[in-house]
Backbone as CSV, one residue per row, in Angstrom:
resi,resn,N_x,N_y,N_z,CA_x,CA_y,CA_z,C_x,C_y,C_z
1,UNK,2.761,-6.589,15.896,2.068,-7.593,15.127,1.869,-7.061,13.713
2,UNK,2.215,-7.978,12.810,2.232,-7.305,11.224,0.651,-7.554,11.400
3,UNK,0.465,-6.260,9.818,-0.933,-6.437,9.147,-0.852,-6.628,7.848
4,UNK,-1.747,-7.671,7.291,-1.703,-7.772,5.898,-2.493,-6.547,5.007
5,UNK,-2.057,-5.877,3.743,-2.203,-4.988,3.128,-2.944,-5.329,2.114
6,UNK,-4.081,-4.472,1.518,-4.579,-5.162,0.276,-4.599,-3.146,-0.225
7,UNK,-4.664,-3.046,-1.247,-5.106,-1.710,-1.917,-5.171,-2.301,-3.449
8,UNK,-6.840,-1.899,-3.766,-7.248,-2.288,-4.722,-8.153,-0.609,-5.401
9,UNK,-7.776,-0.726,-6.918,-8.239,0.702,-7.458,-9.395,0.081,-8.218
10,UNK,-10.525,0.861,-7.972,-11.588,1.105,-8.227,-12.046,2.307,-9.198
11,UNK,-12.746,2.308,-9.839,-13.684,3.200,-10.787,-14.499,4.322,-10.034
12,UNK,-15.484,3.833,-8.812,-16.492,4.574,-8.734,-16.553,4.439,-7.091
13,UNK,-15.159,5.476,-6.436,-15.205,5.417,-4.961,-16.200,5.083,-3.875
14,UNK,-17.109,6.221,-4.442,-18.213,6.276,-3.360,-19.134,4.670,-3.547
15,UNK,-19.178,4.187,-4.747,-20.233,2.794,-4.560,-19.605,2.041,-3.885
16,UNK,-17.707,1.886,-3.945,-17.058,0.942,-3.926,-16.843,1.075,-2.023
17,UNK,-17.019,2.650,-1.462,-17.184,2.945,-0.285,-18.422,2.354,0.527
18,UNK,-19.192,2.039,-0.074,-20.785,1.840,0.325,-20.693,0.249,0.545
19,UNK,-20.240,-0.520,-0.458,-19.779,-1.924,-0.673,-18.930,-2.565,0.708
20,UNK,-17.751,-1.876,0.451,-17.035,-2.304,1.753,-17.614,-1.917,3.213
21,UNK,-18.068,-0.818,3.368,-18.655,-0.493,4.416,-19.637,-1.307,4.895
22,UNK,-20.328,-2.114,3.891,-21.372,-2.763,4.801,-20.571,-4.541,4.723
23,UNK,-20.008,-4.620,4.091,-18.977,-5.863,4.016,-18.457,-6.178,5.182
24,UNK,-17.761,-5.162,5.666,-16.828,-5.184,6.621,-17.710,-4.987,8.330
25,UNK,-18.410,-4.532,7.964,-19.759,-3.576,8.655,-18.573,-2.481,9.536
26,UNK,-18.505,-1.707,8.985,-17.291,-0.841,10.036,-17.421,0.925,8.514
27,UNK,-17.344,1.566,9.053,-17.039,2.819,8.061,-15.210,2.747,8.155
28,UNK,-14.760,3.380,6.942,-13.652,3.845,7.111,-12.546,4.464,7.525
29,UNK,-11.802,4.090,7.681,-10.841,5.171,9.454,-10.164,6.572,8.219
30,UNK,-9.907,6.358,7.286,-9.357,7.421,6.492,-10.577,7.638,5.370
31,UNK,-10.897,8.548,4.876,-11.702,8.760,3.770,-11.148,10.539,3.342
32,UNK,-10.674,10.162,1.660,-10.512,11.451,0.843,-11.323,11.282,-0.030
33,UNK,-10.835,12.167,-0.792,-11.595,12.720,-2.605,-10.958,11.291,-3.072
34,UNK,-9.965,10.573,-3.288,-10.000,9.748,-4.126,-9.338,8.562,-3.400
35,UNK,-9.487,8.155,-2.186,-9.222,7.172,-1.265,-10.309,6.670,-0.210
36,UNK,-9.936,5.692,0.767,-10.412,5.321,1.588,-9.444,3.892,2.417
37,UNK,-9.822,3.706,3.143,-8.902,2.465,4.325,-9.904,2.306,5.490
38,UNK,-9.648,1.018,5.813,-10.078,0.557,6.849,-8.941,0.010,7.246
39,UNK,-8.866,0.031,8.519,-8.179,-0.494,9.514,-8.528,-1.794,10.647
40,UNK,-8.703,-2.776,9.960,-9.812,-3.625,10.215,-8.870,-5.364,11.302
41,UNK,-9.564,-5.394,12.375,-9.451,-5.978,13.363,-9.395,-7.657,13.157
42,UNK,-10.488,-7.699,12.613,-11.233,-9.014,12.228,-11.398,-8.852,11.379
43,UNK,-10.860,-9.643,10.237,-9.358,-10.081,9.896,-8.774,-8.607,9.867
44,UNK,-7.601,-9.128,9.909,-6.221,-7.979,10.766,-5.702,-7.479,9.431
45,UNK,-6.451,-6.593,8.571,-5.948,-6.220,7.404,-5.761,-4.840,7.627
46,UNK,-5.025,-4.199,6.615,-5.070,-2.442,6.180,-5.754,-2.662,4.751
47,UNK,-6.938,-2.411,4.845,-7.532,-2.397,3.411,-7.660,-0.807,3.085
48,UNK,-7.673,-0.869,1.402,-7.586,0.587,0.834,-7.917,0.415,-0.530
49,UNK,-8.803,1.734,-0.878,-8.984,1.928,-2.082,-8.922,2.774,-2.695
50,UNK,-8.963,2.821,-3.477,-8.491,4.470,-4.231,-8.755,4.870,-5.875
51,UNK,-9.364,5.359,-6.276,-10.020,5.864,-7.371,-8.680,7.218,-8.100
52,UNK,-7.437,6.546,-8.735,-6.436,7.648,-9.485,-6.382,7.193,-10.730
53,UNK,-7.418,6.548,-11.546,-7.030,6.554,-13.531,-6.038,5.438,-13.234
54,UNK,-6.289,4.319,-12.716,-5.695,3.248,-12.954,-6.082,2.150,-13.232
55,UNK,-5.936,1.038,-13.767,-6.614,-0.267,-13.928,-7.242,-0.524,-12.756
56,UNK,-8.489,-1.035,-12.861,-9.290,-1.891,-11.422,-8.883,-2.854,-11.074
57,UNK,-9.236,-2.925,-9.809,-8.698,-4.583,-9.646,-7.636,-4.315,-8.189
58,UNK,-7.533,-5.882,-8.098,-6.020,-5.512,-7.216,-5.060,-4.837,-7.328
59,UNK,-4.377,-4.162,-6.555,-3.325,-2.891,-7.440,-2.184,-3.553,-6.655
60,UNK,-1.570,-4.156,-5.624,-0.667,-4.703,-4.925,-0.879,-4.864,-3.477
61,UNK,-0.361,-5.663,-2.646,-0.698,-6.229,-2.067,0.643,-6.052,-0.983
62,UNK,0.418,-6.040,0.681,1.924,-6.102,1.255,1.393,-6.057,2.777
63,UNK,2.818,-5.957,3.273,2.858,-6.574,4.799,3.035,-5.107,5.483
64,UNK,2.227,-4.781,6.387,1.857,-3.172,7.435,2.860,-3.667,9.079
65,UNK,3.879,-3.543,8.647,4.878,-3.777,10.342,4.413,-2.398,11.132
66,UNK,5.075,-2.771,12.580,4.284,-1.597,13.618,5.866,-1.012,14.131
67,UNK,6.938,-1.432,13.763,8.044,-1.126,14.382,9.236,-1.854,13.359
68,UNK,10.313,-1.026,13.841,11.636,-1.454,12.772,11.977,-2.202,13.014
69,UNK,11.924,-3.350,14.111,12.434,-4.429,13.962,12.039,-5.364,13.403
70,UNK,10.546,-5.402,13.332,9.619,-5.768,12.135,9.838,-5.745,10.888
71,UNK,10.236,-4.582,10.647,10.393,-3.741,9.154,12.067,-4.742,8.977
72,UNK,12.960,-5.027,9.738,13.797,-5.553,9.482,14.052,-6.913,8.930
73,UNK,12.847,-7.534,10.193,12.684,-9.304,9.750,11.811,-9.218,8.635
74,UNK,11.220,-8.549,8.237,10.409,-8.828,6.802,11.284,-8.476,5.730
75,UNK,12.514,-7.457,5.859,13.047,-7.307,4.583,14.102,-8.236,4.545
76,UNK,14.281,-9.310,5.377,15.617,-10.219,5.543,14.660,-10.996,4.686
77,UNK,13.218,-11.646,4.782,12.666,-12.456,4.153,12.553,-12.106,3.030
78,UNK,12.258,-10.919,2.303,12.625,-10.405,0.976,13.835,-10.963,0.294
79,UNK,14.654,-10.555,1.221,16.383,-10.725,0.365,16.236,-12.049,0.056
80,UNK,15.875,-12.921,0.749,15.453,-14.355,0.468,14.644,-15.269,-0.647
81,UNK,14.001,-14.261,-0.445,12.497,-14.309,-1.935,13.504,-14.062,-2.991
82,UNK,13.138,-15.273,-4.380,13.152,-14.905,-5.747,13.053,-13.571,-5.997
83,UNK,13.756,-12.720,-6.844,13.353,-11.623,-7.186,14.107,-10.482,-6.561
84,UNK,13.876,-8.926,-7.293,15.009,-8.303,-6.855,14.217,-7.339,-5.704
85,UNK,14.431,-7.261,-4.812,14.107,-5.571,-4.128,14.379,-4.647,-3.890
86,UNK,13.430,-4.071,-4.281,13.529,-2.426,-4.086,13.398,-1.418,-3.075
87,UNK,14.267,-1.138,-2.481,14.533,-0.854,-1.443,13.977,1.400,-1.560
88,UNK,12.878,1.700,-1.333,11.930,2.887,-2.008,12.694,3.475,-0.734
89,UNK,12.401,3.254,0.631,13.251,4.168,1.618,11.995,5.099,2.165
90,UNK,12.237,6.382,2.435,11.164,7.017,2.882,10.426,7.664,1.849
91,UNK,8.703,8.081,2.173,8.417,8.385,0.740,6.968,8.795,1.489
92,UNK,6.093,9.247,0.793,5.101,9.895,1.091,4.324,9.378,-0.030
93,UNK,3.249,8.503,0.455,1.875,7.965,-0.348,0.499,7.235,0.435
94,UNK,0.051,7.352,-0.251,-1.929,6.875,0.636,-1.943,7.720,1.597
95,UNK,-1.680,8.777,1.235,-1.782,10.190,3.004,-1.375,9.670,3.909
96,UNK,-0.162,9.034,3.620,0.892,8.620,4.956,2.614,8.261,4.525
97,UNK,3.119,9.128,5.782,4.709,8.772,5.727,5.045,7.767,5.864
98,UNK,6.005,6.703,5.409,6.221,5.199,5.552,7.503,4.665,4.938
99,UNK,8.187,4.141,5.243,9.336,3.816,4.635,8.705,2.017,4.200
100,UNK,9.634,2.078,2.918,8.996,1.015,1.964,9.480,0.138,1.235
101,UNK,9.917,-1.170,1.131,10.654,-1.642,0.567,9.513,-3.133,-0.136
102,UNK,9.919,-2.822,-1.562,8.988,-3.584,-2.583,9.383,-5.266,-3.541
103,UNK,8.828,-5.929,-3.690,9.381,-6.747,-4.387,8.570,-7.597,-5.221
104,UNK,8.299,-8.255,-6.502,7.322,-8.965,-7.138,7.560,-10.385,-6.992
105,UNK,6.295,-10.526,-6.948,6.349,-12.031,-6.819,6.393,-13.056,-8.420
106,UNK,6.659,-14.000,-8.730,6.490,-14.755,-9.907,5.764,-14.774,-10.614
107,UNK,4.688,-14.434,-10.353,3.338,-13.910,-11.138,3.061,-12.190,-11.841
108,UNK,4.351,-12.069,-11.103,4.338,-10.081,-11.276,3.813,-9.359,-10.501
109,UNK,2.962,-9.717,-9.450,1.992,-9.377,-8.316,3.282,-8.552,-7.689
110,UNK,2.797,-7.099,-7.316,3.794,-6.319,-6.197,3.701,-6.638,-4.712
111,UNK,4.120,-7.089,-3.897,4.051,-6.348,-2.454,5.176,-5.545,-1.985
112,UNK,4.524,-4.631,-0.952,5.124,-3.963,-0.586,5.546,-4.422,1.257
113,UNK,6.507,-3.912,1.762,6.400,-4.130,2.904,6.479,-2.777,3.661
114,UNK,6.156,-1.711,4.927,6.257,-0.861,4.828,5.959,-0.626,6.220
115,UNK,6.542,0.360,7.326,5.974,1.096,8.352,5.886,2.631,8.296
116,UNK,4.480,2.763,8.427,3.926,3.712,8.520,4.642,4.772,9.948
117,UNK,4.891,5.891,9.636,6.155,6.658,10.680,4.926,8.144,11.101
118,UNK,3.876,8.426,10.105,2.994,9.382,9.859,2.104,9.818,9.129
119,UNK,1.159,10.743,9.524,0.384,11.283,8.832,0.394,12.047,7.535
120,UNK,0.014,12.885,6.252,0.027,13.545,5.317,-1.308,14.043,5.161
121,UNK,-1.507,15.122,4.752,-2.501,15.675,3.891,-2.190,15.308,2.711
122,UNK,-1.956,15.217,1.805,-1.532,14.810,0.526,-1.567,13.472,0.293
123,UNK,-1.976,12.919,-1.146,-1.630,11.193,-1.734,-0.240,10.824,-1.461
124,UNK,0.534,11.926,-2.050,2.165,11.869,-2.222,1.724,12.051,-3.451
125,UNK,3.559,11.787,-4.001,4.252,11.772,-5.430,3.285,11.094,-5.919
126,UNK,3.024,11.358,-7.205,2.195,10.332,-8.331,3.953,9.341,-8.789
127,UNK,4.930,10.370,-8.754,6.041,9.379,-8.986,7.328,9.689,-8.249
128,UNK,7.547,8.399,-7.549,8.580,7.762,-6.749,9.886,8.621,-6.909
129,UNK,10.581,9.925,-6.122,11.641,10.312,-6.476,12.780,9.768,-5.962
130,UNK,13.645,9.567,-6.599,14.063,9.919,-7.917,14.122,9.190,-8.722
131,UNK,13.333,8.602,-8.744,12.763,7.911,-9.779,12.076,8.295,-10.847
132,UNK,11.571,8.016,-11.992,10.946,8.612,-12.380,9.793,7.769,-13.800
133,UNK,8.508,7.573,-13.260,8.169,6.844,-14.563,6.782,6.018,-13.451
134,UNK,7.291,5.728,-12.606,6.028,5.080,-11.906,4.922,5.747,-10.459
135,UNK,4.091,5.222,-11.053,3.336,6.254,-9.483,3.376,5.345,-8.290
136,UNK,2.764,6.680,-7.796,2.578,6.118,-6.038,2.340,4.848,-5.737
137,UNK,3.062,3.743,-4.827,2.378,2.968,-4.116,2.878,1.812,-5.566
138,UNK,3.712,2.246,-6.247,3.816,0.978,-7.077,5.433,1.536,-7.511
139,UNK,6.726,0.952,-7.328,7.887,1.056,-7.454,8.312,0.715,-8.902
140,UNK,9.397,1.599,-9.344,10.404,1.561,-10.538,10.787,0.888,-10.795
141,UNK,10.087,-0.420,-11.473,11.929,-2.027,-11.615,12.725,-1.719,-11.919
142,UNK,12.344,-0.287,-12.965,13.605,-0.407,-13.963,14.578,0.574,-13.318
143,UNK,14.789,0.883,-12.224,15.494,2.110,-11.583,16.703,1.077,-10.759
């Protein structure tokens, strides 16, 4: 069963931790120095936030598949969608392994589509190799 994705960057983690936590009424299933996620049931989201020197706000938005055949029918609907995709592949970001394939919508809005394969200690790359120019969790158009 897909999950819808939201990751939105914030200023001031810990208030923005305190906020959702009682929002959601649930604490966070991941919490770092400059992240957080819920894994949330009701409604069936992967929410995340993350405090890295970026604009606030929504940061992009995407679809959490549980298996590759998933990961398959969502990128057939991509190829379909207006717009070009970016096909990121495997990659290491939000302290998790995931293969990832990205595309904007008409408005410029990113989603991503992506299954998660593992765990990380680490954010990942601040930038997409080999790529080079954009950070984590947000793909290269111009590559």
């Amino acid at each position: 069963m897909k999950r819808l994705h939201v990751h939105v960057s914030v200023k001031d983690l810990s208030a923005s931790i305190r906020f959702y936590r009682a929002l959601f009424n649930a604490e966070p299933d991941v919490t770092k120095d400059d992240y957080a996620k819920w894994m949330l049931e009701d409604p069936r989201v992967n929410f995340a936030i993350s405090q890295r020197n970026r604009a606030t706000g929504v940061d992009h938005l995407g679809i959490q598949v549980e298996d590759r055949g998933e990961l398959t029918e969502v990128y057939e609907r991509l190829k379909r969608a207006e717009g070009p995709v970016i096909e990121e592949g495997e990659t290491t970001c939000c302290y998790a392994q995931s293969e990832k394939i990205w595309i904007e919508d008409p408005q410029g809005v990113e989603w991503e589509t992506f299954l998660t394969t593992g765990e990380s200690t680490v954010y990942g790359s601040d930038v997409i190799t080999p790529r080079a120019a954009k950070p984590c969790c947000t793909p290269n158009r111009a590559a």
